[in-house]
VOGU-3710 file (C-alpha; in Angstrom, 3 decimals, decimal comma):
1> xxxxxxxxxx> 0,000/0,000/0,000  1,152/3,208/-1,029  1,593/6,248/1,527  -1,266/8,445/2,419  -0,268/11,908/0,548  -1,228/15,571/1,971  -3,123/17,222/-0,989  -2,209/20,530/-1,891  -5,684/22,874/-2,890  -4,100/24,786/-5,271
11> xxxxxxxxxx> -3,294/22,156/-7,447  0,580/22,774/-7,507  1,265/18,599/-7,709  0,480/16,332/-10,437  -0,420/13,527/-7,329  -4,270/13,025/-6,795  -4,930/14,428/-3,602  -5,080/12,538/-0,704  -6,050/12,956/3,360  -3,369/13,346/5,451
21> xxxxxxxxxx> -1,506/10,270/7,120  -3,050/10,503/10,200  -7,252/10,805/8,654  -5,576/7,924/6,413  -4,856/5,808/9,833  -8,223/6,385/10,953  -10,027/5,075/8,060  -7,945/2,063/8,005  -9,180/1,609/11,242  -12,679/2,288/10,647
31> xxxxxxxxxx> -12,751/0,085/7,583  -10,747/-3,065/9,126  -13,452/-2,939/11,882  -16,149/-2,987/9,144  -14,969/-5,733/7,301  -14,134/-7,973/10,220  -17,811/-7,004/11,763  -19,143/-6,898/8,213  -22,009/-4,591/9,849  -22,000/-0,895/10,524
41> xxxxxxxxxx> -19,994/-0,126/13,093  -21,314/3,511/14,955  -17,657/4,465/15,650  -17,458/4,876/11,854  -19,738/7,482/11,963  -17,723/9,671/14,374  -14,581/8,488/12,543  -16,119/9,874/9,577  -16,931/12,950/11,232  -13,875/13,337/12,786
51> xxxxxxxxxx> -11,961/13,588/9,668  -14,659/15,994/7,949  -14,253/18,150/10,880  -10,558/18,469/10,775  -10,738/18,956/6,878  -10,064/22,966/7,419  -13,162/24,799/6,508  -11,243/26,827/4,214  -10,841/23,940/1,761  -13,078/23,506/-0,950
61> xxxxxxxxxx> -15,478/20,865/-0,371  -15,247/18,857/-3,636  -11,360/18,929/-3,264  -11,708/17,363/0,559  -14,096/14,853/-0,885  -12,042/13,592/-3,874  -8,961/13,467/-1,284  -11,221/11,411/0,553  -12,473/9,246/-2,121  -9,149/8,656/-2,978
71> xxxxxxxxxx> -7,956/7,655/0,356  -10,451/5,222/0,846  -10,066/3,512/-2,144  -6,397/3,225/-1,238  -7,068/1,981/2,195  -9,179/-0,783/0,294  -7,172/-1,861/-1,626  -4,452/-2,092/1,400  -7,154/-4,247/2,842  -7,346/-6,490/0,121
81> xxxxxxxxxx> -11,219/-5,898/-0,138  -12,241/-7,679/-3,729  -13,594/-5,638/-6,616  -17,554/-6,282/-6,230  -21,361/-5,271/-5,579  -20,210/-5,701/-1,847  -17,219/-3,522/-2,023  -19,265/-0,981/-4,016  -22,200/-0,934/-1,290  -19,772/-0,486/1,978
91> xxxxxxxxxx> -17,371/2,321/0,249  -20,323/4,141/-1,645  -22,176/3,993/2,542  -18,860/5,056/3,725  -19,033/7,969/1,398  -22,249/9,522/1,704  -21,602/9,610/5,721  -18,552/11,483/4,984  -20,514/13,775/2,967  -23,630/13,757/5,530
101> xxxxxxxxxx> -20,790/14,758/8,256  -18,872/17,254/5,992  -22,224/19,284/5,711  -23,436/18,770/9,116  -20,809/20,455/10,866  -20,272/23,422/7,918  -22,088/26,479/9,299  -24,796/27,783/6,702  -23,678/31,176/5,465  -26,845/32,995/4,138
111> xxxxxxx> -25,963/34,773/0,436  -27,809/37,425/-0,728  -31,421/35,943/-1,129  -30,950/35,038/2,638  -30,759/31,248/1,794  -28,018/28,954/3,659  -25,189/27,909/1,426
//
C-alpha cells in the first residue's frame, strides 16, 4: 500500500490528492473494523466525522471529498477488499456519511437571497 499523501488545494502537484496520514490511519481503522464485523460499526460514523471536521473549513469541499475518495479507495485496496457489488455498497455507505458529516458540521452562510449555502 502506497503512503497516504497531503493534498495541496491549489493544485501545484500532479499527485491526486489525498487525506493526510493521520485521517488515512483512521479510516484504516474504521474500515478493518467494518470488514471484520461486516455490519455498521457507529464508531465509523464519528470516525467519519472526525476527519470531515478536521478537513479545514477553508478547503473547498469537492477537493476534501475527492482526497477522501481517494484515500479510501487506497485503504481498500491495502485491505485487500475484492472488486464487487459488496465492495461498491460499503465504500459508496462510507461515502455519503462522509458527505452527511462534511455538511453537518459546515455552518450555513446565508448569500444574498438570505438562503443557507
Amino acid at each position: 500500500m502506497r503512503a497516504a499523501q497531503s493534498y495541496a488545494v491549489d493544485g501545484s502537484t500532479s499527485i491526486p490528492p489525498h487525506l493526510s496520514a493521520e485521517h488515512h490511519e483512521l479510516l484504516l481503522a474504521a474500515l478493518s473494523q467494518r470488514v471484520a464485523d461486516d455490519c455498521f460499526v457507529s464508531d465509523s460514523r464519528s470516525t467519519l466525522r472526525q476527519i470531515a471536521s478536521s478537513c479545514g473549513r477553508a478547503e473547498r469541499p469537492e477537493q476534501v471529498l475527492v482526497a477522501f475518495k481517494n484515500s479510501l479507495d487506497d485503504v481498500a485496496n491495502g485491505l485487500r477488499i475484492p472488486f464487487s457489488p459488496e465492495r461498491n455498497t460499503l465504500l459508496t455507505g462510507l461515502v455519503t456519511a462522509f458527505i452527511e458529516e462534511m455538511y453537518s458540521s459546515a455552518p450555513a452562510i446565508p448569500d444574498s437571497t438570505c438562503r443557507g449555502k
